[in-house]
C-alpha positions as CSV (number, residue, x, y, z in Angstrom):
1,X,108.1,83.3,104.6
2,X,105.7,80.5,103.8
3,X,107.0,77.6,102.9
4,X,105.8,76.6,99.1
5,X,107.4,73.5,98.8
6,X,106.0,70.6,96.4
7,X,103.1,73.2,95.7
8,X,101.8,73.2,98.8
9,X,101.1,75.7,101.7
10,X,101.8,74.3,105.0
11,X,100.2,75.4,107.9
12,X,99.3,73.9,111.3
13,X,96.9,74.3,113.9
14,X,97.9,74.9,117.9
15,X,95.1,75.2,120.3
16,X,92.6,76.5,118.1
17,X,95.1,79.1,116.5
18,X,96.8,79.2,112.7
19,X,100.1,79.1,113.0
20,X,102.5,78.8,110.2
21,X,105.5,76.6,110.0
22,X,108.5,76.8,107.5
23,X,108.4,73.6,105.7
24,X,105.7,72.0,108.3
25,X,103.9,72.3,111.6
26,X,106.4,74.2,115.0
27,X,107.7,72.2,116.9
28,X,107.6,72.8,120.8
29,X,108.2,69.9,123.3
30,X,105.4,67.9,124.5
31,X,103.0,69.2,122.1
32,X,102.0,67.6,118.6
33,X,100.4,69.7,115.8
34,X,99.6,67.7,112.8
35,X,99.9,69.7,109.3
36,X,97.2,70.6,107.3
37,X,98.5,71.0,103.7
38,X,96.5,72.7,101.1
39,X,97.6,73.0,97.5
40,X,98.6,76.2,96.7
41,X,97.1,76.3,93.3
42,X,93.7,75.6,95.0
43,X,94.1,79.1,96.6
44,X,93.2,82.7,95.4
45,X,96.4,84.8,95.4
46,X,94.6,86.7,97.8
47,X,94.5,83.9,100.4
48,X,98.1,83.6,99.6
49,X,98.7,87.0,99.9
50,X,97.2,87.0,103.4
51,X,99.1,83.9,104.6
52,X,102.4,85.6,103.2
53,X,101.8,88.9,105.1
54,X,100.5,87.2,107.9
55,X,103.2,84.9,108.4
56,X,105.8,88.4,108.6
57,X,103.8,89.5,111.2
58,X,106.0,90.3,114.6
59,X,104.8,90.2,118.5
60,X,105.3,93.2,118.5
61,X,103.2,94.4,115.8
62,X,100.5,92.4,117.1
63,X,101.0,94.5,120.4
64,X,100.4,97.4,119.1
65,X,97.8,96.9,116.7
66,X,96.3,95.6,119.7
67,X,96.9,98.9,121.3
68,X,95.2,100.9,118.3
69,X,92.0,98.7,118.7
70,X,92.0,99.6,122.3
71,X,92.0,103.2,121.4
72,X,89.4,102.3,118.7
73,X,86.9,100.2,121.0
74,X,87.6,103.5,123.6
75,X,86.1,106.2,121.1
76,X,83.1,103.9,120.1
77,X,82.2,103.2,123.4
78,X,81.7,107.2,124.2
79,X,80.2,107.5,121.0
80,X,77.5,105.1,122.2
81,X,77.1,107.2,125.6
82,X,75.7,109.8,123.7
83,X,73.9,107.6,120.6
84,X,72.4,104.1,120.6
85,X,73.0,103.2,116.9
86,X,75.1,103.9,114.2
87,X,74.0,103.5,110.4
88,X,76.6,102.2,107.9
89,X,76.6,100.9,104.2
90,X,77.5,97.2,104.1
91,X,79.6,97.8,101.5
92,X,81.4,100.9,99.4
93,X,79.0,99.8,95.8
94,X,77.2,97.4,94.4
95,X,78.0,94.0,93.5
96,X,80.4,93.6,91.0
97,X,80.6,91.0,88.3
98,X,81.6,87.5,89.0
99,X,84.4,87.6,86.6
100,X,86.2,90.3,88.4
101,X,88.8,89.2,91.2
102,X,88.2,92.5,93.3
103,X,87.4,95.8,92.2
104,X,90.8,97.5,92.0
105,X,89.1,101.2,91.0
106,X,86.2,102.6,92.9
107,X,84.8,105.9,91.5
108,X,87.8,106.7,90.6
109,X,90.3,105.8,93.1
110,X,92.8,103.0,92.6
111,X,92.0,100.1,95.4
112,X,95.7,99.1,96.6
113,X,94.7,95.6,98.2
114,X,91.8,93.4,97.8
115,X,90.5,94.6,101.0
116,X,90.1,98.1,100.2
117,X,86.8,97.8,98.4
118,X,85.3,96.5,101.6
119,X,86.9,98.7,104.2
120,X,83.4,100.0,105.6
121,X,82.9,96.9,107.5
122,X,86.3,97.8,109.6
123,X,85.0,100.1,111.9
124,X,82.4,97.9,113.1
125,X,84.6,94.8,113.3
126,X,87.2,95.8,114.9
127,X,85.1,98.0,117.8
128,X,83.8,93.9,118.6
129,X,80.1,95.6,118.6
130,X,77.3,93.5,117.6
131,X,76.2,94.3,114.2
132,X,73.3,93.1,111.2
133,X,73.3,93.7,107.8
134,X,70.4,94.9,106.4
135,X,68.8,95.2,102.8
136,X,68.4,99.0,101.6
137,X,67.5,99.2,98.1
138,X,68.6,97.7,94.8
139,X,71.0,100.2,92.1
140,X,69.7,101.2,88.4
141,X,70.6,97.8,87.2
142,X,69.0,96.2,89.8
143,X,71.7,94.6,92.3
144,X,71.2,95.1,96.1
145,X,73.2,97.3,98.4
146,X,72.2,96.8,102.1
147,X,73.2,98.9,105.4
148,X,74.8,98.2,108.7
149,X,72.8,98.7,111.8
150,X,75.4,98.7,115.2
151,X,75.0,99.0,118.7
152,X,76.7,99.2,121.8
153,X,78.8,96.4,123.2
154,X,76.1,93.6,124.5
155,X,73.6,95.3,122.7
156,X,72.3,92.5,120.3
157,X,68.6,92.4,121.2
158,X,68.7,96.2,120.7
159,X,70.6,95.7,117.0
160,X,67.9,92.7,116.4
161,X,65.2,94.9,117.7
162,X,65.8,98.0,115.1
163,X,66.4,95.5,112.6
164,X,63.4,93.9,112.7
165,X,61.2,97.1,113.5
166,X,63.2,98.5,110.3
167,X,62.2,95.1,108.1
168,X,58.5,95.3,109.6
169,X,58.9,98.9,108.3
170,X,60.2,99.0,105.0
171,X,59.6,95.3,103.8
172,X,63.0,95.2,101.7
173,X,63.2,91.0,102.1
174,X,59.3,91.1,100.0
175,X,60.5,93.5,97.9
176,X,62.3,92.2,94.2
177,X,64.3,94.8,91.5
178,X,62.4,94.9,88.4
179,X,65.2,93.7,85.7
């Protein structure tokens, strides 16, 4: 449980890491994490939500997420004996209006969390491969959409070289919708 007290989300910092504290920073002997306390009403519920869920989070589940991206990292790397890129959108549609928290319906199925409306990106991000987003085109009310260009682990000259052969190409950062 985070620890909400005065307003205020408490949350310390231990060797680079996040790690939350019930009413302030862990303590462990010998080793001194000051607090960082942000107020709570300066924060999305989203972020809360993601501290909250975060913060029930077990060793063990980290273990065997951990696992799962193991298996994940596995299948991309044979997928990338055989190609040298893979092609993605950047996102699942176009931007949305400012006003709007997250888009909780996209064509016609009901977004459960925030992060479902971005869930391309996951596949990418979790295989650890280096990727580059790319403009692709503008919608009929003239917002941009772009696409993902990936490549094999320790491939980033090869990622920057298709992008930039692909912008050389297409000249989508010159071009502008007509509104």
């Amino acid at each position: 449980m985070v620890e909400k007290a005065a307003g205020l989300l408490l949350v310390a910092t231990l060797g680079g890491t996040v790690v939350l504290g019930q009413g302030g920073p862990p303590k462990r002997p010998g080793v001194s994490t000051p607090g960082i306390k942000i107020p709570i009403e300066r924060l999305k519920p989203e972020a809360v939500f993601e501290v909250e869920q975060g913060a029930k989070v077990t060793a063990y589940q980290i273990s065997a997420a951990s696992m799962v991206r193991t298996q994940w990292y596995e299948a991309v790397r044979k997928f990338f004996e055989r190609y040298d890129f893979w092609i993605l959108p950047t996102a699942q549609l176009f931007p949305f209006d400012v006003n709007l928290d997250w888009p909780h319906e996209i064509a016609g199925r009901t977004m459960t969390t925030y992060h479902e409306w971005m869930k391309v990106v996951l596949p990418v991000t979790m295989s650890g491969c280096p990727v580059l987003a790319a403009p692709a085109g503008f919608g009929a009310n003239g917002l941009p959409i772009g696409l993902q260009i990936g490549a094999r682990n320790h491939a980033e000259r090869d990622c920057l070289e298709l992008g930039h052969a692909y912008d050389r190409r297409t000249n989508w950062t010159t071009r502008r919708p007509s509104l």
